[in-house]
C-alpha positions in Angstrom: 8.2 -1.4 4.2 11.2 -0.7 1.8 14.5 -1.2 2.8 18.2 -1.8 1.5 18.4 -5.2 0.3 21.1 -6.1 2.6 19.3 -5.6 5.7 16.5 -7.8 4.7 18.6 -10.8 3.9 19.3 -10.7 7.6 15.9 -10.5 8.8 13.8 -13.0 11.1 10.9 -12.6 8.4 13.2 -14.5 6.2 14.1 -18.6 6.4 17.9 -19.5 6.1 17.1 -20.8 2.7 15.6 -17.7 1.2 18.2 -15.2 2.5 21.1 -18.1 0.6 18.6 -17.3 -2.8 18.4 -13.2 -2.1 22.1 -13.2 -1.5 22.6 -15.3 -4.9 20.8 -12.9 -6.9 22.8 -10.3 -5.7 26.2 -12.1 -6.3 24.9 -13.0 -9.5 24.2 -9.4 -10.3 20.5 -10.5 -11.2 19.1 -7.5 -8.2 20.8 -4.0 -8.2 23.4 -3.5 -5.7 22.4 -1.9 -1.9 22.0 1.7 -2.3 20.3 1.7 -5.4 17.7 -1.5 -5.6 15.3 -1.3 -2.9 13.5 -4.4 -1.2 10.1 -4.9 0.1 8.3 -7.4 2.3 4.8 -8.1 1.7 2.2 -10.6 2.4 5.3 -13.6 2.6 7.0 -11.9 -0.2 10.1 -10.6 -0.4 10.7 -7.8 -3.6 14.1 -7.5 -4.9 14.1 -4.9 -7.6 17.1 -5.7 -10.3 17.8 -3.6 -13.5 14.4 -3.1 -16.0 10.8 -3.8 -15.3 11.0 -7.5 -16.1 13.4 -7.9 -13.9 11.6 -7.7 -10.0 12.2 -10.7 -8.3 9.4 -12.2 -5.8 11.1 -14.8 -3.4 8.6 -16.8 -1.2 9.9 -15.5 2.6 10.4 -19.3 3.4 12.5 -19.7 0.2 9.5 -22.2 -1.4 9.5 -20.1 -4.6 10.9 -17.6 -7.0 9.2 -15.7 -9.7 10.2 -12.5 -11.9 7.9 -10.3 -13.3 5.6 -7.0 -13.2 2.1 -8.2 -11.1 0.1 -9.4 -14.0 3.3 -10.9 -15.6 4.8 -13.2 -13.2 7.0 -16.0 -14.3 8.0 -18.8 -12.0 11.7 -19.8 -12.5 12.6 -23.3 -12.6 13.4 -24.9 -8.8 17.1 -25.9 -10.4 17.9 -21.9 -11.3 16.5 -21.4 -7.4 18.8 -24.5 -5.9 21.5 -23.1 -7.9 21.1 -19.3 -6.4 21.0 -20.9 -3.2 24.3 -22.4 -3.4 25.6 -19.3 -5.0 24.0 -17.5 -1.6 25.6 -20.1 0.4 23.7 -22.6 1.0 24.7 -25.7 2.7 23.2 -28.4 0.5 22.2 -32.0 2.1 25.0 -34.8 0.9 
């Protein structure tokens, strides 16, 4: 199922927490823009596609993880970079 990044950040198949980290990867420029990146959910996956091969993005649908990579060549990013897209996503953080 692909489908404009946009719409998916909005979707029930997505927790609050991993449409704040989908949204900060877009604000951050890290994905490619609606219109031409594409997004993709699969087996409690989201795909965002951003500019190069290296650069797809796999966020956990319940926001528990975020890798980058080709399959094959997936690299976990560290769980501050994926606190810190969440606040960029907006995120309300606990005091």
């Amino acid at each position: 199922m692909a489908s404009r990044p946009e719409q998916l950040f909005k979707s029930d198949r997505l927790s609050p927490r991993a449409q704040a980290i989908a949204r900060g990867l877009l604000i951050s420029g890290r994905i490619l823009p609606p219109g031409r990146g594409r997004a993709s959910i699969d087996r409690g996956m989201l795909r965002l596609d951003g500019d190069g091969a290296r650069n797809i993005y796999w966020l956990a649908c319940d926001g528990s993880s975020l890798s980058r990579g080709e399959v094959g060549d997936i690299d976990e990013l560290q769980p501050g970079f994926v606190d810190m897209l969440a606040r960029i996503g907006g995120e309300k953080m606990a005091a």
